[in-house]
N, C-alpha and C positions, 0 to 999 in steps of 0.2 A: 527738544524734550519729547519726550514719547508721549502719542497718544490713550491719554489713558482707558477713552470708550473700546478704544480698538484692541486695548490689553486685553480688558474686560470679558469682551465679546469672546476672544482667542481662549482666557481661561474657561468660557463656557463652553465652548466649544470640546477643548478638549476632556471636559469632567462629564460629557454627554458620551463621548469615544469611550468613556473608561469605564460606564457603565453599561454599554454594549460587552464592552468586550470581557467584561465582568461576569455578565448573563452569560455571554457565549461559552466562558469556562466553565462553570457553572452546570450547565446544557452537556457540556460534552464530558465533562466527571459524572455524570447521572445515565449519559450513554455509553462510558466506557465499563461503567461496574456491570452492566447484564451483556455487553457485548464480550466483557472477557470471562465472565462464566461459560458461554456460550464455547467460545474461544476453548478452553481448558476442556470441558466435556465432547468437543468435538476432537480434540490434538489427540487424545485417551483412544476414542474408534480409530482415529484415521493410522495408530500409531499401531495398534493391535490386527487391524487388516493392511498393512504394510508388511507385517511379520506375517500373516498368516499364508501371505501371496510369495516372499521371500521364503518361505519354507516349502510351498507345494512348489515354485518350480526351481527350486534345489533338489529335490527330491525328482523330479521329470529328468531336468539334468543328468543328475548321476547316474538315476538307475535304467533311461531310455533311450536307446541308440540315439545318435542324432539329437538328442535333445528333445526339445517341444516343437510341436510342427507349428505351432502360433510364430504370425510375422511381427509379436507383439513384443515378442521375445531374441527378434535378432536381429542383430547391431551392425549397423551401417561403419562399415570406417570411413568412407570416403563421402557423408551425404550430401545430394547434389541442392535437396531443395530440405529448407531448413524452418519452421513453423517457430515463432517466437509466442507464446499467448501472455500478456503481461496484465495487471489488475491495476488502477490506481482510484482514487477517489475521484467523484462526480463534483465533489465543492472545492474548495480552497481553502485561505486560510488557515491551515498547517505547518505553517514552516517549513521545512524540507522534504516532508513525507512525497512527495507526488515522483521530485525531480531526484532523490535517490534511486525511484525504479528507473525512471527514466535512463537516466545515467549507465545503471546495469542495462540494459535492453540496448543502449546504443553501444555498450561495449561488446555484447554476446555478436549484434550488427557487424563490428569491422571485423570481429574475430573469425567468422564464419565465409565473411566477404573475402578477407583474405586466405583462405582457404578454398575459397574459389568455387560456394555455395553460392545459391538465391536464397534470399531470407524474407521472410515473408512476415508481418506481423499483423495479429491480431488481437486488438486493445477492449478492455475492458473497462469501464470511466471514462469519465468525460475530458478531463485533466488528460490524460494522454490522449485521447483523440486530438484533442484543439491543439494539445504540443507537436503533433506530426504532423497536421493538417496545416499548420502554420511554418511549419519546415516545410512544405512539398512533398512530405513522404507518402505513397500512396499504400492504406491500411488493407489488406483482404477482410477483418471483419470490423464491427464498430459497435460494442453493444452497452447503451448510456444507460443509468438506470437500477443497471443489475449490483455495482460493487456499496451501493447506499442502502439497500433493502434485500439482503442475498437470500435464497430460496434455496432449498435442494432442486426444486423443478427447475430453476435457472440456469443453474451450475450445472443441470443435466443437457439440457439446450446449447449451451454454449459449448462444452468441452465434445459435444454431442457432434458437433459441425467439423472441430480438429479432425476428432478421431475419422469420423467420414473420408474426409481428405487423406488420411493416413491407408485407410485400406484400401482404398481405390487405386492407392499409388500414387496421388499428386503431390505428399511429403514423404522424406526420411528420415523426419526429426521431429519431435515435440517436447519445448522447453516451457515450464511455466514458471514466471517470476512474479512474485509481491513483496509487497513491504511488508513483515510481518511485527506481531506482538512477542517481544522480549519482557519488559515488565512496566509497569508506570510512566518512567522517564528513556524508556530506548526501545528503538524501532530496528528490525534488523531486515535485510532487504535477502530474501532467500529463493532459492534456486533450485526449480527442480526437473530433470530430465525426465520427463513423462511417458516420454514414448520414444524409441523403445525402452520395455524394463529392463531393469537389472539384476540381471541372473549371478553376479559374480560370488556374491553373499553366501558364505559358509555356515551353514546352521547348528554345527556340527553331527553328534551323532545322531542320525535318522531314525536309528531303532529305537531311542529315547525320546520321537514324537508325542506327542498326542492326536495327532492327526493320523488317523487309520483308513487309509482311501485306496477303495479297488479298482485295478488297472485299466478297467474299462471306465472307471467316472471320472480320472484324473484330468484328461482334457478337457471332458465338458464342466468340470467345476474351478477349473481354471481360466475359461470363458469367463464364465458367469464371476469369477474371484475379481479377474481382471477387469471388467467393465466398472464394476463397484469401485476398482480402486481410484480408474480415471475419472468416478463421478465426484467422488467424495472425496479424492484431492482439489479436485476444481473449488467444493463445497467450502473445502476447509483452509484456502485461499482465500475467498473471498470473506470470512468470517474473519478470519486473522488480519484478514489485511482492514478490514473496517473497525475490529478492535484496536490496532496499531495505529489508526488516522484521526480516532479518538484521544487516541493517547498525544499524537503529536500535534492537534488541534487545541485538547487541554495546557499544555505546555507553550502553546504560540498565544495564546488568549491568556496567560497567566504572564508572560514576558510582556505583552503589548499593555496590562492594564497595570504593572507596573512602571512601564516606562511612562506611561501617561500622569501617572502620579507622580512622577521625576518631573515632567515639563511642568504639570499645573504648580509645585511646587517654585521649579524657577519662573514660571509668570510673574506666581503673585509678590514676590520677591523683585522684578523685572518692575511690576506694578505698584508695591510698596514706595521703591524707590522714585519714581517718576511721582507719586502723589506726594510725597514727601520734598522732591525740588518746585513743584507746581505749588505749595505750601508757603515755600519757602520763597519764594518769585515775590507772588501775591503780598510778604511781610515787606518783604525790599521794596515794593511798589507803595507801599501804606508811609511806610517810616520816610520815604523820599518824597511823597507827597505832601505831609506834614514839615518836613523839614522846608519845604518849599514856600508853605504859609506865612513861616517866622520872619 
C-alpha cells in the first residue's frame, strides 16, 4: 500500500513547481511584449541601412574601376582563418533555444574545418560559453552578460573586437549567428555573413536612386555606412535573439506548468486510491475483530 504522507508531500511539491513555473511564464510574456517592439523597430533600421549599404556599393561596383578599394568588400574564396561570432542566452530554461544556435555554429565548425580553415569562435552568453568550455573548445572571446541587457554601446564593443581582427588581417571571415524572433510560438536560428559584404545584390536602375553622392564622398560615406552596419547588426542580434529566448522561455514555462498539472492530477488520483484501500483495510480489520468476539 502506498504511502499516503509521502503522496501527499509529492503533490505538494509538485503544485509548488507549478507555481514557479507559472510566474516564470508569466515574467517572460511581460518581457517578450517590449522586447518584440523593440525587436520590430529595430528589424525596420537595420532593414533600411542594409539597402542603403547594398545600393551605395552597387553603385561603386558598377560605375568604379576595380570596384571599392575597402577590404570590407572583397571576398575571400579560399578563407584561411574563419571568425564565427554566435549570441545565446545567459539563463536557461528555454527549451531548445540555446542548443539550436549551438547546433548551427557546430555545423558552420566542420564545414569550414573541412575546407581546411581555422575557425575560431567567439561567444556571446553564457549558455554557450559553459557549452564549449565543457566540450574543451577553446573560445577567442567570452562576453556574459551582454545578450540578457543588450545596449548599442555593447554591440559596439563586442562586434568592435571582430572587426579589429578583420583589418589587421588575423580573420578572413565574419559570420554572425542567433536565434532569432519569428513570431510567438517560433524561433528561427539565422545566419549572417558579416564580413566580408556583399556586393553581389542588383539594385537595379541607378539613375532611379535617391541617393545622389559625389565621387569624391562615395568612399568616405561608405566607411562610415559600413561601420554602422556591422554595429547595428551586432545590435539587432542580440535584441532578436533576447526577444526569440522570451519567446521560447514563454513556451518551456507554459509546457512545464502544464505537465505539472498532468502529474498533480495523477497523484491525487495515485492518493485517492491508496486512501480509499487504507479505508478499506482499517473496515476488514473492524468486521474481523468483531466477528472474533462472537
Amino acid at each position: 500500500m502506498a504511502n499516503l504522507k509521502e503522496i501527499k508531500r509529492n503533490i505538494k511539491s509538485v503544485q509548488n513547481t507549478q507555481k514557479t513555473t507559472r510566474a516564470m511564464k508569466l515574467v517572460s510574456t511581460a518581457k517578450l511584449k517590449r522586447a518584440e517592439e523593440a525587436a520590430k523597430r529595430s528589424r525596420t533600421y537595420a532593414v533600411k541601412l542594409n539597402e542603403m549599404l547594398n545600393e551605395m556599393s552597387a553603385k561603386i561596383n558598377k560605375f568604379k574601376v576595380g570596384g571599392s578599394s575597402s577590404k570590407f568588400f572583397n571576398e575571400v574564396e579560399n578563407p584561411k582563418v574563419v571568425d564565427i561570432l554566435f549570441v545565446t542566452a545567459d539563463k536557461g530554461l528555454c527549451g531548445g533555444f540555446n542548443i539550436q544556435t549551438i547546433k548551427r555554429v557546430n555545423a558552420l565548425v566542420a564545414e569550414y574545418k573541412e575546407k581546411g580553415a581555422n575557425v575560431r569562435l567567439r561567444a556571446v552568453g553564457r549558455k554557450g560559453v559553459d557549452f564549449f568550455t565543457f566540450q574543451g573548445v577553446d573560445l577567442l572571446e567570452k562576453d556574459i552578460g551582454v545578450s540578457s541587457a543588450p545596449t548599442y554601446a555593447k554591440a559596439q564593443e563586442v562586434v568592435g573586437k571582430a572587426v579589429d581582427d578583420f583589418i589587421s588581417g588575423e580573420c578572413d571571415k565574419i559570420i554572425l549567428v542567433h536565434n532569432g524572433y519569428l513570431n510567438m510560438i517560433t524561433q528561427e536560428v539565422r545566419q549572417n555573413n558579416l564580413i566580408p559584404v556583399d556586393m553581389s545584390i542588383d539594385n537595379g536602375d541607378e539613375t532611379a536612386s535617391m541617393m545622389e553622392i559625389e565621387a569624391d564622398d562615395e568612399e568616405k560615406m561608405l566607411d562610415e555606412l559600413v561601420k554602422k552596419y556591422f554595429e547595428y547588426n551586432m545590435y539587432y542580434a542580440l535584441i532578436d535573439s533576447l526577444a526569440a529566448e522570451h519567446s521560447a522561455r514563454m513556451q518551456a514555462m507554459d509546457a512545464a506548468t502544464n505537465n505539472a498539472k498532468e502529474k498533480v492530477n495523477q497523484l491525487t488520483v495515485k492518493y485517492n486510491k491508496a486512501r480509499q484501500e487504507s479505508i478499506t483495510t482499517e473496515l476488514i480489520e473492524i468486521i474481523s475483530g468483531m466477528e472474533a468476539l462472537k
